[in-house]
TIVO-2410 file (N, C-alpha, C; in nm, 3 decimals):
# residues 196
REC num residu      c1      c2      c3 atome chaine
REC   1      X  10.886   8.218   9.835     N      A
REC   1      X  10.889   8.354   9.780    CA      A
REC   1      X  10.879   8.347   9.628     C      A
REC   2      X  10.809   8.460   9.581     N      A
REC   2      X  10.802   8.450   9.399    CA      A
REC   2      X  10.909   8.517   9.366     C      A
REC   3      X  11.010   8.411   9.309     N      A
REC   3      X  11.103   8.415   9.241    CA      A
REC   3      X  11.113   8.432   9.123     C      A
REC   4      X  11.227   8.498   9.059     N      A
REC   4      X  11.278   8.439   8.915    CA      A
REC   4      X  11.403   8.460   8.911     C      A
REC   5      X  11.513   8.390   8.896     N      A
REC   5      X  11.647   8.366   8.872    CA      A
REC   5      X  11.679   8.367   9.050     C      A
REC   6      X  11.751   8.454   9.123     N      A
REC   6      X  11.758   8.450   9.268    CA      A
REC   6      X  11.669   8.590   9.335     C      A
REC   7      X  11.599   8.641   9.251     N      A
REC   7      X  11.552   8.744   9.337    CA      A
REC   7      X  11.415   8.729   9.325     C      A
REC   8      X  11.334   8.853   9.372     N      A
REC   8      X  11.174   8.866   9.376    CA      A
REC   8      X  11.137   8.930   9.234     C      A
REC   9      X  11.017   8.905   9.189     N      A
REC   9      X  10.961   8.922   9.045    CA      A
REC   9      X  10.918   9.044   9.081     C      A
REC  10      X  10.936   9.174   9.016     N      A
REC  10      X  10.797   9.294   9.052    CA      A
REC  10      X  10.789   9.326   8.885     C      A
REC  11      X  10.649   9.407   8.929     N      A
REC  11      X  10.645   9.441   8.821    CA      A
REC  11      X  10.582   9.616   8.796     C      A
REC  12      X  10.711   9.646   8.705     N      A
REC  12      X  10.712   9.789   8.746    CA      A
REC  12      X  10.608   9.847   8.643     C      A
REC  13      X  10.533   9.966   8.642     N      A
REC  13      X  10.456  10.000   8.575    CA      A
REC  13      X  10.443  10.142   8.529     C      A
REC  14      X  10.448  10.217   8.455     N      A
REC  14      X  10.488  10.348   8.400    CA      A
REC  14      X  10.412  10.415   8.415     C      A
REC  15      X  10.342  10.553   8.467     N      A
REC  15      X  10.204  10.633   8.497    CA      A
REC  15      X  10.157  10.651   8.312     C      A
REC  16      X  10.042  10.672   8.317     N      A
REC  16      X  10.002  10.755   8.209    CA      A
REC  16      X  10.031  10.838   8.156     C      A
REC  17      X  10.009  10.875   8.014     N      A
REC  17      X  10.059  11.024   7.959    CA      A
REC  17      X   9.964  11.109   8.020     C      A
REC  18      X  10.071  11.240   8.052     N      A
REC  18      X   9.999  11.379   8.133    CA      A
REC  18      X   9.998  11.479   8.028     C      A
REC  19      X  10.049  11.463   7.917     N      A
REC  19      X  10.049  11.565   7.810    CA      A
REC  19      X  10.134  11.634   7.808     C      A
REC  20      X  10.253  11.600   7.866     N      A
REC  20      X  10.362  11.697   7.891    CA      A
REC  20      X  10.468  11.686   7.831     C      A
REC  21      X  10.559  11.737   7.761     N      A
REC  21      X  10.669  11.791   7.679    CA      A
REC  21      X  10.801  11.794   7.678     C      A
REC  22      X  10.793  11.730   7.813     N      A
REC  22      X  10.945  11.809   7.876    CA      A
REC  22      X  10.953  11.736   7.995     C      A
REC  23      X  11.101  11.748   8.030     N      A
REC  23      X  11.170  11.649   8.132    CA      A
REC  23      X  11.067  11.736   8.233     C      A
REC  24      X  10.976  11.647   8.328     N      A
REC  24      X  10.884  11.673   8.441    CA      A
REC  24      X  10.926  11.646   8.586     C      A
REC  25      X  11.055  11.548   8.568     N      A
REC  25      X  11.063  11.511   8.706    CA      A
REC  25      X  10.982  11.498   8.800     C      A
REC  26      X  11.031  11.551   8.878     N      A
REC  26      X  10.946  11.550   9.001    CA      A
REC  26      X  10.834  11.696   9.009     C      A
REC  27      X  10.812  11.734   8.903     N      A
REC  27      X  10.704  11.814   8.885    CA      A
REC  27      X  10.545  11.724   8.935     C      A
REC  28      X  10.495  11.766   8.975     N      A
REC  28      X  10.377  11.662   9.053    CA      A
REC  28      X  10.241  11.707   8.926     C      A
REC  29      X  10.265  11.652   8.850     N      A
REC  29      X  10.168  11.668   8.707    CA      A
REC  29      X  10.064  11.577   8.785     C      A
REC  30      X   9.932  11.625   8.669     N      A
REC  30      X   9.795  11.508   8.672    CA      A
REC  30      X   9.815  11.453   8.520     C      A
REC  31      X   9.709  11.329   8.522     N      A
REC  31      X   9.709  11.230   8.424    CA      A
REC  31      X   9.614  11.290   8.362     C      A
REC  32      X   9.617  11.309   8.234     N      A
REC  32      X   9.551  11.295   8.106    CA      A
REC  32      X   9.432  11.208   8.098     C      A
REC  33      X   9.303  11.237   8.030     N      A
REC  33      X   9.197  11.125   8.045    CA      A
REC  33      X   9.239  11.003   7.977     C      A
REC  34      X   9.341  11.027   7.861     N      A
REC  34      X   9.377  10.942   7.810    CA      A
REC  34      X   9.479  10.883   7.899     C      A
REC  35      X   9.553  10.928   8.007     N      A
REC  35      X   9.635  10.827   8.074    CA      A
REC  35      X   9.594  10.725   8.153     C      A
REC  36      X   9.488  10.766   8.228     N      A
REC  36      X   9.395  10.681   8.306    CA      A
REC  36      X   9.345  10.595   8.238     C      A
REC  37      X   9.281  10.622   8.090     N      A
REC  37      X   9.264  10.487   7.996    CA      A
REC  37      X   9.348  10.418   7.972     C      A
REC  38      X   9.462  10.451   7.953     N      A
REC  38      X   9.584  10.360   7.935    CA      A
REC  38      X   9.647  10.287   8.020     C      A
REC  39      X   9.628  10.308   8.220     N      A
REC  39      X   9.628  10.249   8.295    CA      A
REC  39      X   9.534  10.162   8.316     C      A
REC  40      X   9.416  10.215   8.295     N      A
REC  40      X   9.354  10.116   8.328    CA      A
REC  40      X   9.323   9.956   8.192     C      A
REC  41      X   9.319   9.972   8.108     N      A
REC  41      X   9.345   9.915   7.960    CA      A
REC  41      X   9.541   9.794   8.030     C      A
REC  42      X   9.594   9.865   8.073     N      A
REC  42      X   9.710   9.758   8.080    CA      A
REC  42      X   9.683   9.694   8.204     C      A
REC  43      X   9.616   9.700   8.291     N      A
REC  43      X   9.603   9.610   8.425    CA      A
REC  43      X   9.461   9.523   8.423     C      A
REC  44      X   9.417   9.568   8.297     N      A
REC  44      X   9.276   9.510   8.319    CA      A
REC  44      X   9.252   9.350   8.284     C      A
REC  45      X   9.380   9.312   8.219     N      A
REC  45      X   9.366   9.152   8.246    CA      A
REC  45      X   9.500   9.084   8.323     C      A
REC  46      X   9.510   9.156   8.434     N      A
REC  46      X   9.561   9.093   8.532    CA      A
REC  46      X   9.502   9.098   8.628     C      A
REC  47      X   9.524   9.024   8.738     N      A
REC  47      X   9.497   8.947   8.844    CA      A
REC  47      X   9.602   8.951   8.939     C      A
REC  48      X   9.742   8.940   8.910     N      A
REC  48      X   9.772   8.844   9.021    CA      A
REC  48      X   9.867   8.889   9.079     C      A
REC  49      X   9.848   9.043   9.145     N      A
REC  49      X   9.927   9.104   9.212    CA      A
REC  49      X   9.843   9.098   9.324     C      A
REC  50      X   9.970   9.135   9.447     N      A
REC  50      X   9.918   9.090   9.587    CA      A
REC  50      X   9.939   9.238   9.666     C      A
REC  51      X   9.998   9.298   9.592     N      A
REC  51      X  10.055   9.455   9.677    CA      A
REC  51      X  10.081   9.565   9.614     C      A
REC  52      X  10.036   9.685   9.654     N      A
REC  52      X  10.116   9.752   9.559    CA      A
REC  52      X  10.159   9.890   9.587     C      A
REC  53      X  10.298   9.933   9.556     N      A
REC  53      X  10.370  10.034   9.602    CA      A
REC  53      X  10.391  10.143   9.499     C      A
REC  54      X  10.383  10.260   9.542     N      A
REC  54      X  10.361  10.374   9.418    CA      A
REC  54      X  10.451  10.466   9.425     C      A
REC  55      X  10.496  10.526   9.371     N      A
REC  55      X  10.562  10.680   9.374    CA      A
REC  55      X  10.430  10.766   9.445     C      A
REC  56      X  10.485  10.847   9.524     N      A
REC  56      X  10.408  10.947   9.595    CA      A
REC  56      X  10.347  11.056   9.460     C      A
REC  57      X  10.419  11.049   9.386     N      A
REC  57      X  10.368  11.157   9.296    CA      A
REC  57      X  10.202  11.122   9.240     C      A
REC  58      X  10.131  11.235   9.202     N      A
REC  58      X   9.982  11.231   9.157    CA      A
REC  58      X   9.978  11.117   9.045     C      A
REC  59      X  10.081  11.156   8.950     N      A
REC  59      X  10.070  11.059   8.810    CA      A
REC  59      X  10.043  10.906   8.828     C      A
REC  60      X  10.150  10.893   8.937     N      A
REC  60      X  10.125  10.716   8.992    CA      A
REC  60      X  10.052  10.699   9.063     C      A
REC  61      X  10.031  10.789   9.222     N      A
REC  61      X   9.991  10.778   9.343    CA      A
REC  61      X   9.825  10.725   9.297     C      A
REC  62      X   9.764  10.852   9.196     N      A
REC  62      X   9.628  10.868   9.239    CA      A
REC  62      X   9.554  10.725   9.128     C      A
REC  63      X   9.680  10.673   9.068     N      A
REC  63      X   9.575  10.553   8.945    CA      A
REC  63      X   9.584  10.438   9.080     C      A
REC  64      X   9.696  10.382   9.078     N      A
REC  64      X   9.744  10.321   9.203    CA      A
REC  64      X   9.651  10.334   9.353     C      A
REC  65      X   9.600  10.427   9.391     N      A
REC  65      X   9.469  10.437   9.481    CA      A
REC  65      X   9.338  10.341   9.443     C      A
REC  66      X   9.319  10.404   9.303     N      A
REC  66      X   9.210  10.364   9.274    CA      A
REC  66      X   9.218  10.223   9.237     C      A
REC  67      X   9.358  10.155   9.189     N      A
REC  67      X   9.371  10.027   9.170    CA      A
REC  67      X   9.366   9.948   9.310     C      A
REC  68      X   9.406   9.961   9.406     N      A
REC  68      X   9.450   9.901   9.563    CA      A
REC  68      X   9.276   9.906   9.617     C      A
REC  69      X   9.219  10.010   9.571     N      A
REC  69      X   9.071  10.022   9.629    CA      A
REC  69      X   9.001   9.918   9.567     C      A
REC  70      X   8.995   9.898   9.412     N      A
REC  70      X   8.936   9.847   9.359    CA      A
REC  70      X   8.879   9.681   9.361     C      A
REC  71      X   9.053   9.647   9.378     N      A
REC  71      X   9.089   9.515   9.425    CA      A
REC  71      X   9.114   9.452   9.570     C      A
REC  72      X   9.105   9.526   9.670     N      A
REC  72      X   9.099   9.517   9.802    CA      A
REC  72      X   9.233   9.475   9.847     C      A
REC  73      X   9.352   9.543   9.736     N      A
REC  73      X   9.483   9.535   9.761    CA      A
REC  73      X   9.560   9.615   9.841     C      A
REC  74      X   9.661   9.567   9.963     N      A
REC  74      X   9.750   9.696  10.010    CA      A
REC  74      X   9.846   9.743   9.921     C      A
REC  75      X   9.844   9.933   9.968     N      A
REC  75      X   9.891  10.033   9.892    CA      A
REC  75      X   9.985  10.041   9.998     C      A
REC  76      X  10.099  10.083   9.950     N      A
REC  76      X  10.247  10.202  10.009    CA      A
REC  76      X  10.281  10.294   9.938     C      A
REC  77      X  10.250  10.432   9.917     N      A
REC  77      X  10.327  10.535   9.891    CA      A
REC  77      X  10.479  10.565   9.921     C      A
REC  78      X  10.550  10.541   9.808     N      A
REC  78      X  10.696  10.596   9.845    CA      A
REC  78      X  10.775  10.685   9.775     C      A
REC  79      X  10.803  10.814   9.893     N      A
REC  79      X  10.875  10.939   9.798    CA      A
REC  79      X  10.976  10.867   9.682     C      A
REC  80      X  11.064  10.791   9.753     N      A
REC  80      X  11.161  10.750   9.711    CA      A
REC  80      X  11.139  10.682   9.547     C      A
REC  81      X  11.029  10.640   9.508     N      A
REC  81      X  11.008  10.603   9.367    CA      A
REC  81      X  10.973  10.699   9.264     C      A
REC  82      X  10.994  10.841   9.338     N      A
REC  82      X  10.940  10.953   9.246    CA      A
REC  82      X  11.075  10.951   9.128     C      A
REC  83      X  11.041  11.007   8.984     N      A
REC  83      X  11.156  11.043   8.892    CA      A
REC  83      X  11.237  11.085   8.958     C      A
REC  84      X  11.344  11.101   8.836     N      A
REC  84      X  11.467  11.191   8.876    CA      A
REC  84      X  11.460  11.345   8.820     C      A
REC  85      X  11.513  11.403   8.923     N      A
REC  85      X  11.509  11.478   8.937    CA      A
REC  85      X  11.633  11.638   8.828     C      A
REC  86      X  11.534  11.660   8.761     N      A
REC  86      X  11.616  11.710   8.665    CA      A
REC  86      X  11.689  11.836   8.673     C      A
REC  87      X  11.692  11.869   8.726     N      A
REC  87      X  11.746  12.041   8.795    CA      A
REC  87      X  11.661  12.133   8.725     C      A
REC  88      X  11.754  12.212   8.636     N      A
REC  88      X  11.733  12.320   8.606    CA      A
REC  88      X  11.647  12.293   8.482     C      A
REC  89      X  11.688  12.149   8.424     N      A
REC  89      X  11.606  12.134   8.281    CA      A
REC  89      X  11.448  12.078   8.329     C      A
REC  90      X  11.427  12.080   8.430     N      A
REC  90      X  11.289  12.053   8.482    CA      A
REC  90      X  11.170  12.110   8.436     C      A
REC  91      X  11.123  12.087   8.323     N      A
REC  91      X  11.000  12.121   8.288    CA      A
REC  91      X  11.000  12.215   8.172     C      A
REC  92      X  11.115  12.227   8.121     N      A
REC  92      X  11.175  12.272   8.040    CA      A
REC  92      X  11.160  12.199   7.873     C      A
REC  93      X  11.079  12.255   7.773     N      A
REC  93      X  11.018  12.166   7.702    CA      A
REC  93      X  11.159  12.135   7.615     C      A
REC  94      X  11.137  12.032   7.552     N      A
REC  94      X  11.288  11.890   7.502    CA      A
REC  94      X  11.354  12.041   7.397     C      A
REC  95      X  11.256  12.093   7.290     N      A
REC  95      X  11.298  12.111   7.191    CA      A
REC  95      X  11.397  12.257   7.250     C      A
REC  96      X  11.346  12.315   7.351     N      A
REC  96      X  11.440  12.432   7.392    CA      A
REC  96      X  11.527  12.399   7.421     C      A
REC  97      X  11.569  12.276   7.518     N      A
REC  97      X  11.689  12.231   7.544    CA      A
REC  97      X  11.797  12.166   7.432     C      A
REC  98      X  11.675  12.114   7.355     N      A
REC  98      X  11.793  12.089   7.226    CA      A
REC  98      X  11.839  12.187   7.163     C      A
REC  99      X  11.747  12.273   7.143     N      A
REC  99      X  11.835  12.425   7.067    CA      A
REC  99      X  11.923  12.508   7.159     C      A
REC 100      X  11.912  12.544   7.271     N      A
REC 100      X  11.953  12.615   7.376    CA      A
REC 100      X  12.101  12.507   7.454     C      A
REC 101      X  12.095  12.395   7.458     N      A
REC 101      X  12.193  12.315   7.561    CA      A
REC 101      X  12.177  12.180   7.482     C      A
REC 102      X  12.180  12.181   7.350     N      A
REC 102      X  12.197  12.049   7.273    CA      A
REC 102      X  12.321  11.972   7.290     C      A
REC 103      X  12.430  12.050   7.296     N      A
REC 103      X  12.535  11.975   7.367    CA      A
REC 103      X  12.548  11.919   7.489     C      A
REC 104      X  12.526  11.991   7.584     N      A
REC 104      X  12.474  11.913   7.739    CA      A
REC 104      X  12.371  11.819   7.739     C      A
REC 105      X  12.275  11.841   7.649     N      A
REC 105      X  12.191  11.708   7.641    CA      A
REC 105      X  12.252  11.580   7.558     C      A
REC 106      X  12.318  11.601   7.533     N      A
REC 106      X  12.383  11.479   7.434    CA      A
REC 106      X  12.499  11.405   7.527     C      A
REC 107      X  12.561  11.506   7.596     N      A
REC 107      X  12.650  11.451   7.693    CA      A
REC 107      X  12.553  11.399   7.781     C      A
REC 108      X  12.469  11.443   7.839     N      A
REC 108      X  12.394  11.343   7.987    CA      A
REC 108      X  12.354  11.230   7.922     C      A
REC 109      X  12.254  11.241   7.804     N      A
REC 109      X  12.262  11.056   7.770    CA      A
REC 109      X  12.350  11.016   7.752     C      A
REC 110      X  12.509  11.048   7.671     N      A
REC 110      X  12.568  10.938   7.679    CA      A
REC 110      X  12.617  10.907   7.800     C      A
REC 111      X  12.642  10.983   7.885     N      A
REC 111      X  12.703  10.930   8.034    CA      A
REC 111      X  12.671  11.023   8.127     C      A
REC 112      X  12.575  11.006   8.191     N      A
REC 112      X  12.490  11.062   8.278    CA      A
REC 112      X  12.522  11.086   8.421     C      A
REC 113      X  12.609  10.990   8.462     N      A
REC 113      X  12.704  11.019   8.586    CA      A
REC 113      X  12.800  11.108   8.555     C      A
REC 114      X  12.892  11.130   8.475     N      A
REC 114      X  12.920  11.197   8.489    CA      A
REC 114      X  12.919  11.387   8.418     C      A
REC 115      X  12.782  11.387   8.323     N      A
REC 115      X  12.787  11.537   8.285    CA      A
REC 115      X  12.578  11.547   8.328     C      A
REC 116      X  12.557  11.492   8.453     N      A
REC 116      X  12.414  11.576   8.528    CA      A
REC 116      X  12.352  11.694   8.441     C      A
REC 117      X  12.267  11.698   8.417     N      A
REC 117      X  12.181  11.864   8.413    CA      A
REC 117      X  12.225  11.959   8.523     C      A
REC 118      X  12.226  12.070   8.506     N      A
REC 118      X  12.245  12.207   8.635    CA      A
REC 118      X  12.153  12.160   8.726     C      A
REC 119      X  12.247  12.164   8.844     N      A
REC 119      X  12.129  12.144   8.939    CA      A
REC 119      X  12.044  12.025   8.963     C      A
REC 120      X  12.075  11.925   8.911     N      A
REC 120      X  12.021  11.807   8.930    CA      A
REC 120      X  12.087  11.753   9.020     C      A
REC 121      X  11.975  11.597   9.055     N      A
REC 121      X  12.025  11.472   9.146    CA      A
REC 121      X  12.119  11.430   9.076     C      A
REC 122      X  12.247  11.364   9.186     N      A
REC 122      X  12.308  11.281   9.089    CA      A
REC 122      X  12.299  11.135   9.056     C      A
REC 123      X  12.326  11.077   8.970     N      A
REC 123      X  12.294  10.934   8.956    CA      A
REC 123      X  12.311  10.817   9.058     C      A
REC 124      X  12.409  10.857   9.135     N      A
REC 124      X  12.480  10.777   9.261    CA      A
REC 124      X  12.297  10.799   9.350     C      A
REC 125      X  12.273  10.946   9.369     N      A
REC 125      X  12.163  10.968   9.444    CA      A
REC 125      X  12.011  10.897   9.382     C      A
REC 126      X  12.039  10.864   9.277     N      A
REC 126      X  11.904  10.841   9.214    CA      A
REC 126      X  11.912  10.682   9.253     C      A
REC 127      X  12.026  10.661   9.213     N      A
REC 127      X  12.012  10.466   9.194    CA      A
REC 127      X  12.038  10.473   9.370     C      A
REC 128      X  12.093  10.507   9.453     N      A
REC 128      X  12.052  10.471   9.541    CA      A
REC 128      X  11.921  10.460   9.627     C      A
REC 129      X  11.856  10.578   9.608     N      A
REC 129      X  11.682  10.553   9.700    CA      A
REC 129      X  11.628  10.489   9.601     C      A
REC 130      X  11.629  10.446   9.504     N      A
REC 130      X  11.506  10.362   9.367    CA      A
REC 130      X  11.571  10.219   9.435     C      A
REC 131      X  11.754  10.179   9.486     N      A
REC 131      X  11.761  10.031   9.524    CA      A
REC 131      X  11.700  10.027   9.647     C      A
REC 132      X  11.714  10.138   9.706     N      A
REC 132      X  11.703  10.094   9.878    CA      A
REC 132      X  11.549  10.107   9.881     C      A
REC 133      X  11.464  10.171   9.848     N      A
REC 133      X  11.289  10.084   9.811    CA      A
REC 133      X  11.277   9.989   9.758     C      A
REC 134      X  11.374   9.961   9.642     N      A
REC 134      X  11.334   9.851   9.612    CA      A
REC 134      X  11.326   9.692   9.723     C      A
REC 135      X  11.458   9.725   9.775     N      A
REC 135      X  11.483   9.662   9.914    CA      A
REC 135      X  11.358   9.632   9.992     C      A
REC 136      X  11.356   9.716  10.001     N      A
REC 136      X  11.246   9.749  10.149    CA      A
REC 136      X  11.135   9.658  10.106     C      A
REC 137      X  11.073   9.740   9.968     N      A
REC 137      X  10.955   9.606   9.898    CA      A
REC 137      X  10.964   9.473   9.904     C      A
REC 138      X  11.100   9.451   9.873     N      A
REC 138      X  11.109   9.254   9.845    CA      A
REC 138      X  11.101   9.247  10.004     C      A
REC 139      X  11.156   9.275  10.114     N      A
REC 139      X  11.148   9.232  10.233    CA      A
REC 139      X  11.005   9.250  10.282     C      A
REC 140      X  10.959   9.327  10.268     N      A
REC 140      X  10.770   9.378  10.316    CA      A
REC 140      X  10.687   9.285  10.216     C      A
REC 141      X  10.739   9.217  10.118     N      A
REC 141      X  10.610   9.137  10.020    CA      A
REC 141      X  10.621   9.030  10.049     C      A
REC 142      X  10.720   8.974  10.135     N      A
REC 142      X  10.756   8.829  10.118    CA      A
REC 142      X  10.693   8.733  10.053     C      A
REC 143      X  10.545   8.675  10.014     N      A
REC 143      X  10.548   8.578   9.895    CA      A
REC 143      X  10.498   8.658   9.790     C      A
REC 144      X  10.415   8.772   9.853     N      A
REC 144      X  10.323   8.831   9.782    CA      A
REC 144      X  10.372   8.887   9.625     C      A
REC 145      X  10.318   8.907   9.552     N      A
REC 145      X  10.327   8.970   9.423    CA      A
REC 145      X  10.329   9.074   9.406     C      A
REC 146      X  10.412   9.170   9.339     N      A
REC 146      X  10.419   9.295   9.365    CA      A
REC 146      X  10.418   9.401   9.234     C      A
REC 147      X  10.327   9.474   9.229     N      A
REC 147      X  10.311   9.590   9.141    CA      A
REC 147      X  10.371   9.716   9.185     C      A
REC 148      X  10.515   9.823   9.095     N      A
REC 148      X  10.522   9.905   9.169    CA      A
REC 148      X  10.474  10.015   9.023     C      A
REC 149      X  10.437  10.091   9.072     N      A
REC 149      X  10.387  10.200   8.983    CA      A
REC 149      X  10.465  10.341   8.982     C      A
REC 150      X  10.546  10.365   8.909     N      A
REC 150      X  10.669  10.410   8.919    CA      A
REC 150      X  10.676  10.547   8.784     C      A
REC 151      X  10.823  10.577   8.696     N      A
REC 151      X  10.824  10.705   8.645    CA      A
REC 151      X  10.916  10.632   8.536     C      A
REC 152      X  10.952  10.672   8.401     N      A
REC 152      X  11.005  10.627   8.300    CA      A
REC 152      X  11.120  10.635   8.302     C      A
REC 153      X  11.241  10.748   8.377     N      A
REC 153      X  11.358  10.745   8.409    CA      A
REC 153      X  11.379  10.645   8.505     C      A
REC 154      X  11.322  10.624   8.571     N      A
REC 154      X  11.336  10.482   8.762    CA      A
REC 154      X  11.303  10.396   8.666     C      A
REC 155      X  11.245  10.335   8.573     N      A
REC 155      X  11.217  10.205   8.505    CA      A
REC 155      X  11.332  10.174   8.450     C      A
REC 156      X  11.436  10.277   8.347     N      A
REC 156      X  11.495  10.312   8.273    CA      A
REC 156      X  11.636  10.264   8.359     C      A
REC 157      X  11.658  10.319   8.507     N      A
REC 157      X  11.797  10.303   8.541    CA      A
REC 157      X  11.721  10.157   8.647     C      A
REC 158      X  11.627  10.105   8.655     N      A
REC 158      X  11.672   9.971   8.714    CA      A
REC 158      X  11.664   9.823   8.612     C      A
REC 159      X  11.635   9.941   8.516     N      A
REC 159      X  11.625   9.799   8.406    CA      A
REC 159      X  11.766   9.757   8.369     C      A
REC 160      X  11.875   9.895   8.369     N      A
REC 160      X  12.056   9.902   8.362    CA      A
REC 160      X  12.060   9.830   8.435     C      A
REC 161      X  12.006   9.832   8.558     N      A
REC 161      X  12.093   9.786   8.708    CA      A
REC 161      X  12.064   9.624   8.702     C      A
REC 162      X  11.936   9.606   8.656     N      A
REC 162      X  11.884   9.481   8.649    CA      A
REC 162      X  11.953   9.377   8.502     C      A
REC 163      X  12.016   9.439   8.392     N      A
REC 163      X  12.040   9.395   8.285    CA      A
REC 163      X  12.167   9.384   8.273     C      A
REC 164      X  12.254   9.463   8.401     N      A
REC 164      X  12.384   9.465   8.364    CA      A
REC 164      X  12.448   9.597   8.257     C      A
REC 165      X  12.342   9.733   8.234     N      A
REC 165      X  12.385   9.740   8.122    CA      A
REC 165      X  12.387   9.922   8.163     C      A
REC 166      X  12.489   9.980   8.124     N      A
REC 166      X  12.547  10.121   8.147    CA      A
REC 166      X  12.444  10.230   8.144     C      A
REC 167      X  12.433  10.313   8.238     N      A
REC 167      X  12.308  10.460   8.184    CA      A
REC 167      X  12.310  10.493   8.076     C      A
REC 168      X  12.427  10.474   7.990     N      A
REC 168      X  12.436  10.578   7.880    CA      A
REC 168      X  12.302  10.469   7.786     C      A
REC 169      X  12.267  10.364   7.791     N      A
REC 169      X  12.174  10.287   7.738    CA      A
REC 169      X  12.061  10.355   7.782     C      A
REC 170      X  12.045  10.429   7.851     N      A
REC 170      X  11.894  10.447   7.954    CA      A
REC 170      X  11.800  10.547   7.773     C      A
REC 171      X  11.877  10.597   7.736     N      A
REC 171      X  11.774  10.670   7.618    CA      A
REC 171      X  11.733  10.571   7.575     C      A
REC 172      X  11.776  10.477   7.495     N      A
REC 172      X  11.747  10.331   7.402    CA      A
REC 172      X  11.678  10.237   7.461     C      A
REC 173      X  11.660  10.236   7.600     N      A
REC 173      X  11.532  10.194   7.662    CA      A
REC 173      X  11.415  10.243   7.647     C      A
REC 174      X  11.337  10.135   7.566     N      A
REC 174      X  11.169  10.192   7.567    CA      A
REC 174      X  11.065  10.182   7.665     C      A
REC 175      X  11.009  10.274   7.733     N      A
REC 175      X  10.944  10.246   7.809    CA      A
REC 175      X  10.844  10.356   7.812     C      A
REC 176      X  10.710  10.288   7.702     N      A
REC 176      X  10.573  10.363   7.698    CA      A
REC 176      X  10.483  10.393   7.765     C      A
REC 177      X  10.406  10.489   7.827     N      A
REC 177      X  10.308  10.553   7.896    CA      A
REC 177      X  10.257  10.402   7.906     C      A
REC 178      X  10.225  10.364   8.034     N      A
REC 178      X  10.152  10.248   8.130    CA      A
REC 178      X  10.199  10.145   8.021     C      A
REC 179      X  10.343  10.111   8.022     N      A
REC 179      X  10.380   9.990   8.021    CA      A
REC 179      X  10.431   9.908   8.147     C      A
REC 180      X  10.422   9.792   8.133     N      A
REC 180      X  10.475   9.716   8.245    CA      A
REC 180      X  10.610   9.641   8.191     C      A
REC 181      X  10.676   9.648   8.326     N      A
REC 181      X  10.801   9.587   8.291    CA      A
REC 181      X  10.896   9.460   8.429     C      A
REC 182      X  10.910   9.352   8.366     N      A
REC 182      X  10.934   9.259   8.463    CA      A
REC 182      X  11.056   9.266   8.508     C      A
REC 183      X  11.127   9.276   8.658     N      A
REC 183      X  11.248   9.260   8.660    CA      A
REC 183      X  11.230   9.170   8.808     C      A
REC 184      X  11.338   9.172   8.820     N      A
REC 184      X  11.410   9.039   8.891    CA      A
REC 184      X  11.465   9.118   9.075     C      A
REC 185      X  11.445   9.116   9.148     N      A
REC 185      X  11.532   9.189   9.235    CA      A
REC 185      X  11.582   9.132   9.384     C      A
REC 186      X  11.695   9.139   9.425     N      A
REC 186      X  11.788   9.192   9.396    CA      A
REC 186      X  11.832   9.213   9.267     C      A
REC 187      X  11.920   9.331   9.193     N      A
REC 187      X  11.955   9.293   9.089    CA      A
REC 187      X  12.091   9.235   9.116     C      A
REC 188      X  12.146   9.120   9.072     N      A
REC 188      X  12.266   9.066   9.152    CA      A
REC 188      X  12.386   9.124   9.032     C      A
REC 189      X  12.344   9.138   8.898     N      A
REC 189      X  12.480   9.194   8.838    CA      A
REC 189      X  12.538   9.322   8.868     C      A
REC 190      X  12.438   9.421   8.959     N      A
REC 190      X  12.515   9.524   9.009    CA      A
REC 190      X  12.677   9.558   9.030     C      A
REC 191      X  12.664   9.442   9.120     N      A
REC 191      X  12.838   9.459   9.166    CA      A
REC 191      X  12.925   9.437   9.088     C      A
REC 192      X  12.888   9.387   8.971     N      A
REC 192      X  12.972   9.343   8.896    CA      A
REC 192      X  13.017   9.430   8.805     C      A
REC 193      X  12.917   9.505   8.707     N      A
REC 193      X  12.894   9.579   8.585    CA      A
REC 193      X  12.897   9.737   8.648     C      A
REC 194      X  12.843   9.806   8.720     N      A
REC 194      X  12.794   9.930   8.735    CA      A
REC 194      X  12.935  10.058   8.844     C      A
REC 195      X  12.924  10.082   8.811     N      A
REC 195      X  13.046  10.180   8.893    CA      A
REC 195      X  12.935  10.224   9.032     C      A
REC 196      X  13.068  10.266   9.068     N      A
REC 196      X  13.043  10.262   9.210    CA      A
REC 196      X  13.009  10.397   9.264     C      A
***
């Protein structure tokens, strides 16, 4: 199996910019011409993925099609890798929320379990379906190499889960329109570091 430290290597990958403003969640946006350049520009000198699993959403789903076609690679669509889900601040452009609920936004980054957006998923709910796909992938790839094409908040809380390191870090994580990012999975410091 492709390893690194005790788990499987994937490698997660961020959709394109859609031009959008504001926490999107699970808003089912399209990609920007410029996002599709930017997907395609970061995969174009690799090779050596063997599989690849997407968020159901358009942003990932439809580059991710055309990548699995291209290369004569198997695709899996999974709801479960879609963003998180922002409630009420869903689509809601940043700067209203900073003027309008600047205090509630300042509380969810620093600790996000416990002060949610209205109406949102909660973090318990988020990190659980983003581990339990992740699961599912390392068991369904067994040697194979794996690309998952995923959303900037799900990069954001398995890179915590994977690093050992608290949500309230998840803002100070960078993670740019079709970047790729390597992690390790299982993440085994879970049990150790992360509340329960």
């Amino acid at each position: 199996m492709s390893t690194h430290g005790e788990g499987t290597v994937i490698d997660l990958l961020r959709h394109g910019d859609t031009g959008q403003r504001s926490y999107r969640g699970q808003l089912d946006d399209a990609l920007l011409d410029i996002g599709w350049m930017q997907l395609r520009a970061a995969v174009q000198e690799r090779d050596d993925w063997e599989l690849i699993v997407s968020s159901s959403l358009q942003r990932c789903a439809l580059f991710a099609q055309e990548l699995a076609s291209a290369r004569g690679l198997p695709l899996t669509l999974d709801s479960r890798l879609a963003e998180y889900h922002f409630g009420e601040w869903q689509g809601v452009p940043i700067e209203t929320l900073a003027e309008e609920s600047g205090g509630e936004l300042g509380r969810f980054w620093a600790d996000p379990v416990a002060n949610p957006p209205p109406g949102a998923e909660t973090f318990n709910a988020f990190r659980a379906r983003l581990s339990a796909a992740l699961d599912d992938i390392v068991t369904k790839a067994g040697t194979r190499r794996v690309l998952v094409v995923t959303h900037g908040g799900a990069i954001r809380l398995l890179r915590c889960l994977v690093e050992g390191r608290p949500y309230g870090d998840m803002a100070s994580i960078e993670v740019h329109h079709a970047s790729i990012h390597r992690i390790s999975w299982p993440a085994t410091v879970i049990a150790d570091s992360m509340p329960a």
